[in-house]
ROSE-4610 file (N, C-alpha, C; in Angstrom, 1 decimal, always signed):
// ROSE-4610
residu = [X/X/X/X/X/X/X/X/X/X/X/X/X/X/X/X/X/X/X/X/X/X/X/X/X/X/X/X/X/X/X/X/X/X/X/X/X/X/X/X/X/X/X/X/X/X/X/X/X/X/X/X/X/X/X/X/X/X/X/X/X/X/X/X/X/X/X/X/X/X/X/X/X/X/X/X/X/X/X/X/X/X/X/X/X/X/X/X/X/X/X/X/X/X/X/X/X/X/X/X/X/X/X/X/X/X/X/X/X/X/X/X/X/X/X/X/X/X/X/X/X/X/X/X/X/X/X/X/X/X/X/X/X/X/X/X/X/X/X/X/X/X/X/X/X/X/X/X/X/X/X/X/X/X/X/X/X/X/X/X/X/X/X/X/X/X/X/X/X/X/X/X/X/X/X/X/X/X/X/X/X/X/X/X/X/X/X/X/X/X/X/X/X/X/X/X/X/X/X/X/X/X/X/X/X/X/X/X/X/X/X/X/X/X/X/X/X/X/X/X/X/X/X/X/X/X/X/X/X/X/X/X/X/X/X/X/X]
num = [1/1/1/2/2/2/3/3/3/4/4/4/5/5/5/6/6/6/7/7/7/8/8/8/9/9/9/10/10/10/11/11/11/12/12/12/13/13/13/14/14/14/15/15/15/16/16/16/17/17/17/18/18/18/19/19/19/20/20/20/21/21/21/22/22/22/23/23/23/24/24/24/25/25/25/26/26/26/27/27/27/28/28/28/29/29/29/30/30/30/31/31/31/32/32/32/33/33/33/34/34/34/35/35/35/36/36/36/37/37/37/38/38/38/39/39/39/40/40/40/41/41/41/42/42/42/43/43/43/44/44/44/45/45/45/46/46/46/47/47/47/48/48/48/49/49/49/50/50/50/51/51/51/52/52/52/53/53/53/54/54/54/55/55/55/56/56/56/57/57/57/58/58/58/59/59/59/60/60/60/61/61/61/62/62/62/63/63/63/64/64/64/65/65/65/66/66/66/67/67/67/68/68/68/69/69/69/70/70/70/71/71/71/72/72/72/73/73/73/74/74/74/75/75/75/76/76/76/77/77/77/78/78/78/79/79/79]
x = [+66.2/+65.8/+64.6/+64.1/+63.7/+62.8/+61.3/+60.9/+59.3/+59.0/+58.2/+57.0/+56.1/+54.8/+53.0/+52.8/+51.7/+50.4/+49.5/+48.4/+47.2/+46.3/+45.3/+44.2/+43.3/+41.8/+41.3/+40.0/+39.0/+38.1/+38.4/+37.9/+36.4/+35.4/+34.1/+34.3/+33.4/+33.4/+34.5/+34.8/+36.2/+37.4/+37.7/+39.0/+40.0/+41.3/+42.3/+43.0/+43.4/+44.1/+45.1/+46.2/+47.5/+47.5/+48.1/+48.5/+50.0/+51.0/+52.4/+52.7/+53.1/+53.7/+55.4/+55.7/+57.6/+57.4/+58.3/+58.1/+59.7/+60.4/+61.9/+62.3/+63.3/+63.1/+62.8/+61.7/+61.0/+62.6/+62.0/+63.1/+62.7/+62.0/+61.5/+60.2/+59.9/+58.9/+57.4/+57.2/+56.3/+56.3/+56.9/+56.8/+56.7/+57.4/+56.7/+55.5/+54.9/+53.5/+52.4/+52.9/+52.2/+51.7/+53.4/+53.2/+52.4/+52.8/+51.7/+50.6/+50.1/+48.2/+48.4/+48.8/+48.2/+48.2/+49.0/+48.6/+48.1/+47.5/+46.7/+45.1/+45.0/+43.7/+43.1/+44.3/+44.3/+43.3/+42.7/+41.4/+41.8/+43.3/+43.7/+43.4/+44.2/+44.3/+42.9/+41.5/+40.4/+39.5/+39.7/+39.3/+39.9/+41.0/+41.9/+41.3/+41.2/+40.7/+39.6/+38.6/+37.1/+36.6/+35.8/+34.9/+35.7/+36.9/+37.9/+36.9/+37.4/+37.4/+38.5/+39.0/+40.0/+39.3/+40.7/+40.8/+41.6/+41.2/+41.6/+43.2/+43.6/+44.8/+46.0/+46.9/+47.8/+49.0/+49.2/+50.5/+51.6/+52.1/+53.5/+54.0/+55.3/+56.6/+57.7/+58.1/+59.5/+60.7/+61.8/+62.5/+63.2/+63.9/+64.8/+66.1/+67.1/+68.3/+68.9/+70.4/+70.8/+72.5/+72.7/+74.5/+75.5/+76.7/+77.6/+77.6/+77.4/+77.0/+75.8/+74.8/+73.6/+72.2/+73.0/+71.6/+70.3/+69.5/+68.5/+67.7/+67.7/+67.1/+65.7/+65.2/+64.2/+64.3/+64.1/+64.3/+63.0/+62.7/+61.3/+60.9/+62.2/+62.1/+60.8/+60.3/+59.1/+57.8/+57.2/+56.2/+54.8]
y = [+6.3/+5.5/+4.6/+3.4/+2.7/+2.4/+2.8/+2.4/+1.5/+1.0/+0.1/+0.6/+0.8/+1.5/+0.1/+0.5/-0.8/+0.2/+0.0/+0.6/-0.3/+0.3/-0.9/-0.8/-1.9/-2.0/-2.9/-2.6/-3.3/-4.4/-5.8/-6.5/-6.7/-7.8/-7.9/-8.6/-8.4/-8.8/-8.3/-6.6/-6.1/-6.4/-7.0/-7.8/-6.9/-6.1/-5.2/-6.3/-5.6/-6.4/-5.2/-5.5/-4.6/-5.2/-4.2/-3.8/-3.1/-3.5/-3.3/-2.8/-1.8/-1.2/-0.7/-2.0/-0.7/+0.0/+1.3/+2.4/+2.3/+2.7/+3.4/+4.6/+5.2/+6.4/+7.3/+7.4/+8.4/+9.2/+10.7/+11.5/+11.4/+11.2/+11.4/+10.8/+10.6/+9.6/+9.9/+11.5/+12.3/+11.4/+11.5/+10.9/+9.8/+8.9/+7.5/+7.2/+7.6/+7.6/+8.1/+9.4/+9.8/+8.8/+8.4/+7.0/+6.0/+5.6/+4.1/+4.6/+5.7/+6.0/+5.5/+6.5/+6.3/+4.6/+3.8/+2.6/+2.2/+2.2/+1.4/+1.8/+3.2/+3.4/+3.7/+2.6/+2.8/+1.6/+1.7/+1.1/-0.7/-0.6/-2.0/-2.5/-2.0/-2.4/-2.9/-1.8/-1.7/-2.6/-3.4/-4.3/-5.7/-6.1/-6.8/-6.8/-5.8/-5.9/-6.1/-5.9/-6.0/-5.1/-5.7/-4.6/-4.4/-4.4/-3.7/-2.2/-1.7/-0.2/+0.4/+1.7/+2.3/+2.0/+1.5/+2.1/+2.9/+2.8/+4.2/+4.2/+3.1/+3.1/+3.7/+4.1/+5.0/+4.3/+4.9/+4.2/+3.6/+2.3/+1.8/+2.4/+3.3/+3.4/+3.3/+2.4/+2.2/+2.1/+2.5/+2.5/+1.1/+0.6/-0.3/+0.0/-0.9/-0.3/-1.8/-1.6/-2.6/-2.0/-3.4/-2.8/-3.4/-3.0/-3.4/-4.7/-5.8/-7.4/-7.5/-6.4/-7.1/-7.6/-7.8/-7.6/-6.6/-6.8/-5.9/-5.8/-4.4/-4.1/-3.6/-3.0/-1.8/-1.0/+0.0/+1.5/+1.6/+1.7/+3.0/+4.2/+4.6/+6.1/+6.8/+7.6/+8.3/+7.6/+7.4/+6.8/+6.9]
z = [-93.2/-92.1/-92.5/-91.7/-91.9/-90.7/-90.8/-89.7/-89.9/-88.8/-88.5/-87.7/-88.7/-88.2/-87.6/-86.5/-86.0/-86.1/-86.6/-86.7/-86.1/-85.1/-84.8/-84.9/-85.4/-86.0/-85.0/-84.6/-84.1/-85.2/-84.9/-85.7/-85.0/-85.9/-85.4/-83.6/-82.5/-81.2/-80.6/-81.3/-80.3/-80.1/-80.7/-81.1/-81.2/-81.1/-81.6/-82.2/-83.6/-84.7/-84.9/-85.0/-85.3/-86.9/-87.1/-89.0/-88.7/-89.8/-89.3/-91.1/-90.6/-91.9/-92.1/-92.7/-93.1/-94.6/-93.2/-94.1/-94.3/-95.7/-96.3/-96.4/-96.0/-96.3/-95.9/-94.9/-93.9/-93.8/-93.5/-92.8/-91.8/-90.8/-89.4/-89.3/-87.7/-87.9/-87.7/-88.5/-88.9/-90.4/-90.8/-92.7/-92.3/-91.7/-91.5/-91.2/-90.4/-90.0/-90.9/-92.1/-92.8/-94.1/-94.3/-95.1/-94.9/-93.6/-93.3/-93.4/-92.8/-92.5/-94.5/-95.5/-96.7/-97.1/-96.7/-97.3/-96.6/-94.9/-94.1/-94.8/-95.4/-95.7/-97.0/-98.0/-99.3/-99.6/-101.1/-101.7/-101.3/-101.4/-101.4/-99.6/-99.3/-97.4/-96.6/-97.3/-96.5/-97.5/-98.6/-98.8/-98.5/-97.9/-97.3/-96.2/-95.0/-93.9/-93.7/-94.9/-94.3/-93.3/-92.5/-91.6/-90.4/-90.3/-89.4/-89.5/-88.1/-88.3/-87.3/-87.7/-86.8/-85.3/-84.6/-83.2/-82.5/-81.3/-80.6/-79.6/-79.8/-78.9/-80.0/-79.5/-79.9/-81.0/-82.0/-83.2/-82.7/-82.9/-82.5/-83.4/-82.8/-83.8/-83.7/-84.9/-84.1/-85.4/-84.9/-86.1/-86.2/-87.2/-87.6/-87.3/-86.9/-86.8/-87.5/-88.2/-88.9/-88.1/-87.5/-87.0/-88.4/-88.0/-89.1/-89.8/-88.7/-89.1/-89.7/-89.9/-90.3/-89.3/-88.0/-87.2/-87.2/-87.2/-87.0/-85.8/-85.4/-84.4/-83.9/-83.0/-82.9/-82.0/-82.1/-81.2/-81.0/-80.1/-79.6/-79.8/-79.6/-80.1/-79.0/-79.2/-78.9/-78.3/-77.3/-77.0/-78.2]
């Protein structure tokens, strides 16, 4: 499966800035989420972001869906 992880940082003056991570492969969207936290807070990401810092509103997750033609979707899945 293939899902679509939004992670949010408070930039300088409060600002919420979403961070969007696709994950491949996840079995469930416990592994997806585990995935994204490690590259949203890898050496690379948090010199990219700068003085972002975690905030407190809750993870978007959402999976990908691809139908027979190729369209791509999103599910919600789980709040």
């Amino acid at each position: 499966m293939t899902w679509l992880i939004g992670v949010p940082f408070r930039a300088r003056g409060s600002r919420l800035v979403w961070m969007y991570y696709v994950v491949d492969e996840a079995r469930d969207d416990v592994h997806a989420v585990r995935a994204a936290m490690e590259r949203a807070y890898s050496a690379q990401e948090k010199r990219a972001r700068g003085a972002m810092s975690a905030a407190t509103e809750p993870l978007k997750i959402q999976r990908l869906l691809q139908d027979a033609i190729g369209r791509v979707t999103l599910d919600a899945g789980q709040p």
